[in-house]
C-alpha positions as a LaTeX table, in Angstrom:
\begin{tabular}{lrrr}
\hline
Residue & $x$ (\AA) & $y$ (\AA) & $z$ (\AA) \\
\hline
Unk1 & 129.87 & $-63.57$ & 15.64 \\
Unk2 & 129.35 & $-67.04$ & 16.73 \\
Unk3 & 131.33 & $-69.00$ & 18.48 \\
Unk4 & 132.24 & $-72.49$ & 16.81 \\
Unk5 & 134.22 & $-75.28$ & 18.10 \\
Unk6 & 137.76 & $-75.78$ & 16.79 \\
Unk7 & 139.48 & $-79.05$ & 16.08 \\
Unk8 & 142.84 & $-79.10$ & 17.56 \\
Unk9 & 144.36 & $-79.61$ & 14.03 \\
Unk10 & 142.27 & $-76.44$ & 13.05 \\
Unk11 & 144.16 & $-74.22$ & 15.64 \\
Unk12 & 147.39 & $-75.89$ & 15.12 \\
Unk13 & 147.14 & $-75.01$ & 11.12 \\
Unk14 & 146.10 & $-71.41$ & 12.46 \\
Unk15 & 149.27 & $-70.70$ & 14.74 \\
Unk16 & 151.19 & $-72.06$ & 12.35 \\
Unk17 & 150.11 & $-70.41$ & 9.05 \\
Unk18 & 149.83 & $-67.04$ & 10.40 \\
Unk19 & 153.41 & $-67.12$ & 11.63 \\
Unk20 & 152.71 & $-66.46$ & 15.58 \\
Unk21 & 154.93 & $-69.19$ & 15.84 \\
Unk22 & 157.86 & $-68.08$ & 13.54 \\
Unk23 & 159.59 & $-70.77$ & 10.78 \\
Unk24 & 163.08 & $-70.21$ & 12.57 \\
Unk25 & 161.63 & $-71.34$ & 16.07 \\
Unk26 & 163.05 & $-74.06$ & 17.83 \\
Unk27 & 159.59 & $-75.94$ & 18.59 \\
Unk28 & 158.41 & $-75.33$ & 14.90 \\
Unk29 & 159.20 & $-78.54$ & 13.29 \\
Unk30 & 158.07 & $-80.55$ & 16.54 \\
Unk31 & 154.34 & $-78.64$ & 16.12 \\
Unk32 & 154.61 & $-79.36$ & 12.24 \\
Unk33 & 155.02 & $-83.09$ & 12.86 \\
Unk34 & 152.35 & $-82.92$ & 15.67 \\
Unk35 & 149.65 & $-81.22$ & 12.77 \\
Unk36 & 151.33 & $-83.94$ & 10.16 \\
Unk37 & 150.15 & $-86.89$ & 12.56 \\
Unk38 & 146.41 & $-85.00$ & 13.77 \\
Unk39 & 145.97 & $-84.87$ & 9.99 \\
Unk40 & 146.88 & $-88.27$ & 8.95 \\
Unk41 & 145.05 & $-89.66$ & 12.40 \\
Unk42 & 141.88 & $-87.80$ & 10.99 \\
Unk43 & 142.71 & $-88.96$ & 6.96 \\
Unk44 & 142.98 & $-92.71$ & 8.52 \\
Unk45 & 140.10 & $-92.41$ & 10.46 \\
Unk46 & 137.65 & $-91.37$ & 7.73 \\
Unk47 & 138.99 & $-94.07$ & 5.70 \\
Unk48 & 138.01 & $-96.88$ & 8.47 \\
Unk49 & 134.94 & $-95.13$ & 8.65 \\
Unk50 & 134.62 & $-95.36$ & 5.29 \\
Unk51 & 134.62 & $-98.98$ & 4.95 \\
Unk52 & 132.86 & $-100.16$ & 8.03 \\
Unk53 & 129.59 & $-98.29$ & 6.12 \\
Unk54 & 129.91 & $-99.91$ & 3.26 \\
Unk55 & 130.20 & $-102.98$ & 5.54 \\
Unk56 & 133.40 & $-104.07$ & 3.45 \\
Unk57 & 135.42 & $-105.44$ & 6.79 \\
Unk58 & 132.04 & $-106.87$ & 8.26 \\
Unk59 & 130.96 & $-109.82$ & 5.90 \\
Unk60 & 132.70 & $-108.91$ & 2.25 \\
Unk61 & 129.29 & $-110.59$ & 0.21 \\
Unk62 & 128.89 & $-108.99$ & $-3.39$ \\
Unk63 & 125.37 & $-107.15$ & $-1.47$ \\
Unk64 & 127.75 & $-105.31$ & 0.58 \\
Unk65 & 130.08 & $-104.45$ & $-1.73$ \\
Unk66 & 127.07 & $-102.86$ & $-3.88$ \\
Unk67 & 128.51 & $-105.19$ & $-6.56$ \\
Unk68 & 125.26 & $-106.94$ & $-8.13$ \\
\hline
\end{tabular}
């Protein structure tokens, strides 16, 4: 088996789906909001990413926008 490199989000998900850290512990909700925020943070920077290729934010002419 090879190894493959996690994403911190990816091992977060894992230790918190697979119950090693049970629903009734104290520090659950805290590592919930931590895994909310990685995922947003990662949804957010896709996005950005997103538009800087289609050069939206860089100049905004109809070329860039694909839009002739």
């Amino acid at each position: 088996m090879a190894l493959v490199p996690c994403r911190p989000q990816g091992l977060l998900a894992f230790f918190l789906n697979s119950n090693i850290i049970p629903t009734a512990n104290s520090s659950y909700p805290w590592l919930m909001t931590v895994y909310t925020g990685l995922v947003a943070a990662a949804y957010c920077f896709l996005l950005i990413n997103g538009f800087v290729g289609f050069q939206f934010a860089e100049d905004g002419t109809l070329l860039s926008l694909w839009c002739t």
